[in-house]
SEBAKE-642783 format. One line per 8 residues: number of its first residue (from 1); their letters; for each residue x, y, z of C-alpha. Coordinates in Angstrom, 1 decimal, m for minus. Layout:
NUM = a = X Y Z  ...
END
This chain:
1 = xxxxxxxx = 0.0 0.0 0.0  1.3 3.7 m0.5  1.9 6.0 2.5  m1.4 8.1 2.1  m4.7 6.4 0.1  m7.5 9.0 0.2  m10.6 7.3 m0.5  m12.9 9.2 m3.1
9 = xxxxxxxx = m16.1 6.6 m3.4  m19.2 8.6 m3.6  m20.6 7.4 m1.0  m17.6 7.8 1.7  m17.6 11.5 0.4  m21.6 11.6 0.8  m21.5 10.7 4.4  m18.2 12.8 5.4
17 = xxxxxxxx = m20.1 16.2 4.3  m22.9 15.0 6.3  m20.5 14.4 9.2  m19.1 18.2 8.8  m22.6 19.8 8.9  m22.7 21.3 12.4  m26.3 20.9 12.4  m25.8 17.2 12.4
25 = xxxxxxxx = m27.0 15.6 15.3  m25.4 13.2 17.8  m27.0 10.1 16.6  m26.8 10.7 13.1  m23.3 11.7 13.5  m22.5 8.6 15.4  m24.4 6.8 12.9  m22.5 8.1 9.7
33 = xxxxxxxx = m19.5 7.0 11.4  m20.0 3.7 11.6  m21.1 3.4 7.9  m17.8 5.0 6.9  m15.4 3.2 9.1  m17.1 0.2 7.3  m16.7 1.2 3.8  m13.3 2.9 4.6
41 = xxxxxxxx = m12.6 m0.5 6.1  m12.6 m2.3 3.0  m9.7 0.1 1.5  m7.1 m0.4 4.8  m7.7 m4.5 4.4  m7.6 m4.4 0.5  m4.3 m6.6 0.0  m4.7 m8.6 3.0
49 = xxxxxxxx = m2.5 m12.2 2.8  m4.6 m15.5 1.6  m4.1 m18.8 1.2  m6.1 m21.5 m0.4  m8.1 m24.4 1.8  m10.4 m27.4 0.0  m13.8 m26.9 1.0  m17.0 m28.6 m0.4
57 = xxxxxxxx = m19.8 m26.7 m2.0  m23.5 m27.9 m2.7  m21.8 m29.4 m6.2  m18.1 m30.0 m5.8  m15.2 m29.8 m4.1  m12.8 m26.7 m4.7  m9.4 m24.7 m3.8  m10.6 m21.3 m2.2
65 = xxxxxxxx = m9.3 m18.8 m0.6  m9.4 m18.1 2.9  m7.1 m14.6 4.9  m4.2 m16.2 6.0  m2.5 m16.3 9.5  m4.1 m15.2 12.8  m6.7 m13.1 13.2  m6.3 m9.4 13.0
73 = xxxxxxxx = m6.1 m7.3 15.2  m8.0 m3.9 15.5  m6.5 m1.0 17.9  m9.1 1.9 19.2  m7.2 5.0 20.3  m9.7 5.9 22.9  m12.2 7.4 22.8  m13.0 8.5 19.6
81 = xxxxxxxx = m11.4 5.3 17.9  m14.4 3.0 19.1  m16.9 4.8 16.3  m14.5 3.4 13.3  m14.7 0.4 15.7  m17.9 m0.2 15.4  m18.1 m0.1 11.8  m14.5 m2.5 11.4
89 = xxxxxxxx = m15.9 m4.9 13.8  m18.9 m5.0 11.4  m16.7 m6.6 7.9  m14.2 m8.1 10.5  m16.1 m9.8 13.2  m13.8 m12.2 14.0  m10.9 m9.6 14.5  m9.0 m9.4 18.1
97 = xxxxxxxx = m9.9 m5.9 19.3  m7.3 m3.5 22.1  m7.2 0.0 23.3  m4.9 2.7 23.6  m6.0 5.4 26.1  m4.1 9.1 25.0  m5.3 12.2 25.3  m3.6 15.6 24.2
105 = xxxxxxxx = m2.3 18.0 26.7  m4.0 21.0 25.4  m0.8 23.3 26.2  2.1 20.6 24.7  m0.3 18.7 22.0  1.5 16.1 23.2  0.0 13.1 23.8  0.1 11.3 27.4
113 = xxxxxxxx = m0.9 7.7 27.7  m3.0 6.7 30.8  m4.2 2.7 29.5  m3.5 0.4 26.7  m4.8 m3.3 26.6  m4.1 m5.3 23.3  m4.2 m8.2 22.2  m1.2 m11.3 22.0
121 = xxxxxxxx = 1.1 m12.1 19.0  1.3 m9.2 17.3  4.0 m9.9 15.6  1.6 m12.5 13.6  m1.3 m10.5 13.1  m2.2 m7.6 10.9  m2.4 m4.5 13.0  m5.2 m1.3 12.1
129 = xxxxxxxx = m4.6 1.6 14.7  m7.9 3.6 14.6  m8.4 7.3 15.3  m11.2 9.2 13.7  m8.7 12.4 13.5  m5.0 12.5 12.3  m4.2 15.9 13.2  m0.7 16.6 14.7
137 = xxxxxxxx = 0.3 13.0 14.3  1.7 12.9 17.9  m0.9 10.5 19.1  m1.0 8.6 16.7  2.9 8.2 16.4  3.0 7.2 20.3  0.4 4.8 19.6  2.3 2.9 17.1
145 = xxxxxxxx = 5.3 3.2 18.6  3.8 1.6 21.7  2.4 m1.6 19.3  6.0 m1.6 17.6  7.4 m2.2 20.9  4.9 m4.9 21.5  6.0 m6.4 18.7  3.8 m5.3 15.8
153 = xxxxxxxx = 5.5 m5.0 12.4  2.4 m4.9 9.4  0.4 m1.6 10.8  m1.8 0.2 9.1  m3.4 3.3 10.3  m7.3 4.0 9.4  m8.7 7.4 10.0  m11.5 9.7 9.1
161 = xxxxxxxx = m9.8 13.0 8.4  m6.0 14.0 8.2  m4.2 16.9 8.6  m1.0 17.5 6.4  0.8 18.2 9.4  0.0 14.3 10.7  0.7 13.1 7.6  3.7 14.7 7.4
169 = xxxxxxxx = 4.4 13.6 10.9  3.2 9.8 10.6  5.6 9.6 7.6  8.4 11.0 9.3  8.4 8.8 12.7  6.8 5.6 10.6  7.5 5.7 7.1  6.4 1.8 6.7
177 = xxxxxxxx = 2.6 2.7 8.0  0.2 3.4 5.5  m2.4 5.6 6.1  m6.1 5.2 5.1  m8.9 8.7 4.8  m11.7 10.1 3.4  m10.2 13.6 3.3  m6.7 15.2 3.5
185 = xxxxxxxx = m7.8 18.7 4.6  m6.4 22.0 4.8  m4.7 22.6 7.6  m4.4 22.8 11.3  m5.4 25.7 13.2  m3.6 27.1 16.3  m5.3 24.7 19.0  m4.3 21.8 16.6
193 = xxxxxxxx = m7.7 21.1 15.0  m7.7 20.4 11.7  m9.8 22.5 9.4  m12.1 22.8 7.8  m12.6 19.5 9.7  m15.7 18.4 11.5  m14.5 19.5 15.4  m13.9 17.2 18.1
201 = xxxxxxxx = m15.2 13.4 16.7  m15.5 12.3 20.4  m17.4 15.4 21.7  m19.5 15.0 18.2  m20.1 11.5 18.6  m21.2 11.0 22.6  m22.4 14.8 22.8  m20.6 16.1 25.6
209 = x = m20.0 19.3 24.1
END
């Protein structure tokens, strides 16, 4: 996969201009998000490793192909990360699911880590880091730097909006991540949101703003 695949399916851009609209409400912002993690979901797991298994059909018996190795494993930066969750868990049921706790120190925009819980054998499984919002790239960077040490090597990094800054950032401190969006936007602005953006995706998503 290249370093930065922006998604451009109709739909995916339908939903994200929905998702902007500040007149969108909680539920049908939590909604949308789910929809779009799911088709955005398709995209990050688009060259996935198979291998072929016999298997028996209602006529004859055939070589098919089945994902190879262990099960994947899906990562939610909290909070925000459990609405692409959601949707991931939806194509990829069977997937092994952790959680990085980070949040930004609003005078730094650096992130501090206060939990993370993921699964085993990471070395063997595909990883997708989830985060709604690559904006800075500092939490998401400490994120994967925490699964690296764990012993992740194939990452890839799904999120719903990106910064050039993060971008930049994520490419810089892990060039071998791919990145998956819906939208490279403009900019950030001085409090590190990106813009035009949709605000915060966690405040959006449980309304507590």
């Amino acid at each position: 996969m290249q370093h930065l695949t922006i998604v451009t399916h109709p739909l995916v851009q339908h939903k994200l201009t929905i998702m902007r609209d500040r007149e969108t409400s909680t539920a049908g912002f939590r909604g949308l998000l789910r929809e779009i993690s799911l088709l955005l979901a398709y995209e990050v797991t688009r060259d996935l490793p198979l291998t072929m298994t016999s298997i028996e059909t209602p006529l004859t018996e055939m070589e098919a192909p089945v994902l190879q190795g262990k099960k994947l494993a899906l990562i939610s930066i909290l909070r925000a990360g459990n609405g692409l969750l959601d949707g991931v868990l939806e194509l990829i049921p069977s997937a092994r699911v952790g959680f990085i706790g980070l949040y930004r120190d609003e005078a730094t925009l650096q992130p501090v880590k206060y939990y993370d819980k993921v699964p085993g054998d990471l070395d063997e499984r595909v990883t997708i880091v989830l985060d709604p919002m690559l904006a800075t790239g500092n939490s998401s960077v400490a994120a994967v730097s925490l699964l690296k040490d764990k012993g992740a090597a194939d990452i890839r990094f799904l999120c719903l909006l990106a910064a050039p800054e993060g971008v930049a950032r994520m490419r810089e401190a892990h060039p071998d991540v791919p990145i998956v969006t819906a939208a490279l936007d403009k900019r950030l602005n001085e409090k590190g949101y990106i813009v035009p953006g949709l605000g915060d995706a966690g405040d959006r998503m449980f309304g507590t703003k």
